[in-house]
C-alpha positions in Angstrom: -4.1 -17.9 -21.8 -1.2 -19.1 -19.2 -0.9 -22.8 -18.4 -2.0 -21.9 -14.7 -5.1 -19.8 -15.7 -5.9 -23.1 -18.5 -5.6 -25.6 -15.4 -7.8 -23.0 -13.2 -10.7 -22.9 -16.0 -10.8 -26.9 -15.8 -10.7 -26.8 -11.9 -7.5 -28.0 -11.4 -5.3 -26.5 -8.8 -1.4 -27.9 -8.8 -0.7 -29.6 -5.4 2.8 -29.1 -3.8 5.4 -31.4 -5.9 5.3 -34.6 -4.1 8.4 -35.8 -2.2 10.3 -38.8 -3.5 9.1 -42.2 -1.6 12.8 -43.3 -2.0 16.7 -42.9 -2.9 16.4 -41.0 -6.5 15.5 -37.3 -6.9 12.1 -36.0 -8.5 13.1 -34.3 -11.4 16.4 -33.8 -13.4 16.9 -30.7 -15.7 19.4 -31.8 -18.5 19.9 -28.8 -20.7 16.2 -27.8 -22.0 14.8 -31.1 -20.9 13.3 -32.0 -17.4 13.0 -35.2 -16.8 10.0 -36.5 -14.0 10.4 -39.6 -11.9 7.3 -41.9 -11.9 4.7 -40.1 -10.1 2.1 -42.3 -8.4 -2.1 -42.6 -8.4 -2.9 -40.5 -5.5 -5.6 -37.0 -4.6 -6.1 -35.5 -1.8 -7.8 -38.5 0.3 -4.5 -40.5 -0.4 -3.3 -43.1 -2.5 -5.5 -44.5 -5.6 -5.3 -48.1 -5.2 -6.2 -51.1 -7.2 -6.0 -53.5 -10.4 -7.9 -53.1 -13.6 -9.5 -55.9 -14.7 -10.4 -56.9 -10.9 -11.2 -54.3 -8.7 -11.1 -50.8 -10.6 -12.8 -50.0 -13.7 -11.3 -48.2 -16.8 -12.8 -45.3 -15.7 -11.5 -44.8 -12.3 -8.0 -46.5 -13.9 -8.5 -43.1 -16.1 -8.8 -40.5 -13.0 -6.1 -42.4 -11.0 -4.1 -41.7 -14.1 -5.0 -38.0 -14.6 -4.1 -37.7 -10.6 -1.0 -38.9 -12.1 -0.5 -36.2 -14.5 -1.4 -33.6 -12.2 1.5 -34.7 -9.7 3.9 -34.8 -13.1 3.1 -31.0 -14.0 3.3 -30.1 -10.3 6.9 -31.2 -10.8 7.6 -30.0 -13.5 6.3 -26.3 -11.8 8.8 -27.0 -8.9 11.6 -27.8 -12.3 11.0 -25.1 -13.6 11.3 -22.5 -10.5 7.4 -21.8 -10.3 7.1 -20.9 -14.0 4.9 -23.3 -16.1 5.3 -20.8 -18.7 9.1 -22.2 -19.6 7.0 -25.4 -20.8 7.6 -26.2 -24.9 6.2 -29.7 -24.7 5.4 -32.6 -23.0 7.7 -34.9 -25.2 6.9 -38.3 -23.6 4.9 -40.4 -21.3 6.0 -43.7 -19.6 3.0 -45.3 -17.8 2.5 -48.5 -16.1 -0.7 -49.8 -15.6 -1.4 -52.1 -12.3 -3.7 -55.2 -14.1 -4.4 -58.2 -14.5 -2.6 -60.4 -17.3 -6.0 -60.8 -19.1 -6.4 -56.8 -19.4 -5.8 -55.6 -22.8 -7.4 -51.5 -21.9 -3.9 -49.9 -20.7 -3.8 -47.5 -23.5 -7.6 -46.2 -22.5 -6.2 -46.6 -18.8 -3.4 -44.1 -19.5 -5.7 -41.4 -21.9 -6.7 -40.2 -18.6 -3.5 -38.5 -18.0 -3.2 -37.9 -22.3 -6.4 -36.3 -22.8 -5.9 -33.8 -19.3 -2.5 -33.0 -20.8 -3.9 -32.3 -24.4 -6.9 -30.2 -22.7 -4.8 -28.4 -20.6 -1.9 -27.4 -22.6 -3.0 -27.7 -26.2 -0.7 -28.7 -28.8 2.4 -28.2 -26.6 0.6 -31.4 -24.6 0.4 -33.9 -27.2 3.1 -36.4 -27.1 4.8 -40.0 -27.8 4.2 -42.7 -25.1 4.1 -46.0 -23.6 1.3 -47.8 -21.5 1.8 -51.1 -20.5 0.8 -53.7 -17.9 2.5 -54.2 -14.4 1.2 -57.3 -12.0 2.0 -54.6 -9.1 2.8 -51.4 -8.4 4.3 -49.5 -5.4 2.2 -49.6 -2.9 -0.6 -50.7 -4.4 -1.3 -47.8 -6.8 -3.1 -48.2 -10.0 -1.0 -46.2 -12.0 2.5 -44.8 -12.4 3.7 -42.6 -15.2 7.1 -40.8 -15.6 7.3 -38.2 -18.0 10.0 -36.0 -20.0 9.4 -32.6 -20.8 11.2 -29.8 -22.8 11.4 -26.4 -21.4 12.8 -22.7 -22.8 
């Protein structure tokens, strides 16, 4: 089954690759790698805003960061020229986790964008990563995660 028709089954439909919010690019291809800029907690109603461990459960922290995921494969779609078929692996995850210095639940936080990426791509989605705690994020968001990918 193609990555596209996979992400159709679960009823996700890749937005247009978001624009960068400042001076850097969104992606860089180095050889077989694509690397993705932090991609921010945001759907179609706009930006996902909030801090675990005050205002936002780990289960909406866990959708803002599958939003987050979404944006990072609609990137990597734009990376690769419109084929999601080039993808070998999602290699790693970098994800910051707007909360409070008391909140220990980042890693459950950032399985949100994991487990999507694991039910959406298989094998080729499991990968190494980081989730840690930020007292803010741009704009308010409650999550931002880069990612680095390996294409064919």
């Amino acid at each position: 089954m193609s990555i596209e028709a996979k992400l159709a089954e679960l009823g996700v439909t890749l937005p247009e690759a978001p624009a960068p919010a400042a001076n850097y690019v969104p992606y860089v291809v180095a050889g077989d790698m694509v690397y993705v800029s932090g991609q921010i907690s945001a759907d179609e109603s706009g930006l996902i805003t909030g801090t675990l461990g005050d205002d936002m459960e780990v289960e909406a922290g866990q959708a803002a960061a599958k939003r987050c995921a979404i944006a990072l494969l609609a990137q990597l779609k734009a990376a690769c020229g419109g084929d999601l078929e080039r993808l070998v692996r999602v290699v790693k995850l970098g994800a910051f986790v707007n909360s409070t210095a008391d909140f220990t639940q980042q890693p459950q936080v950032v399985n949100g964008a994991s487990d999507f990426l694991v039910a959406a791509l298989g094998n080729a989605g499991r990968h190494a990563r980081s989730a840690v705690s930020s007292p803010s994020l741009p704009l308010g968001v409650a999550v931002e995660i880069d990612a680095v990918f390996q294409i064919k």
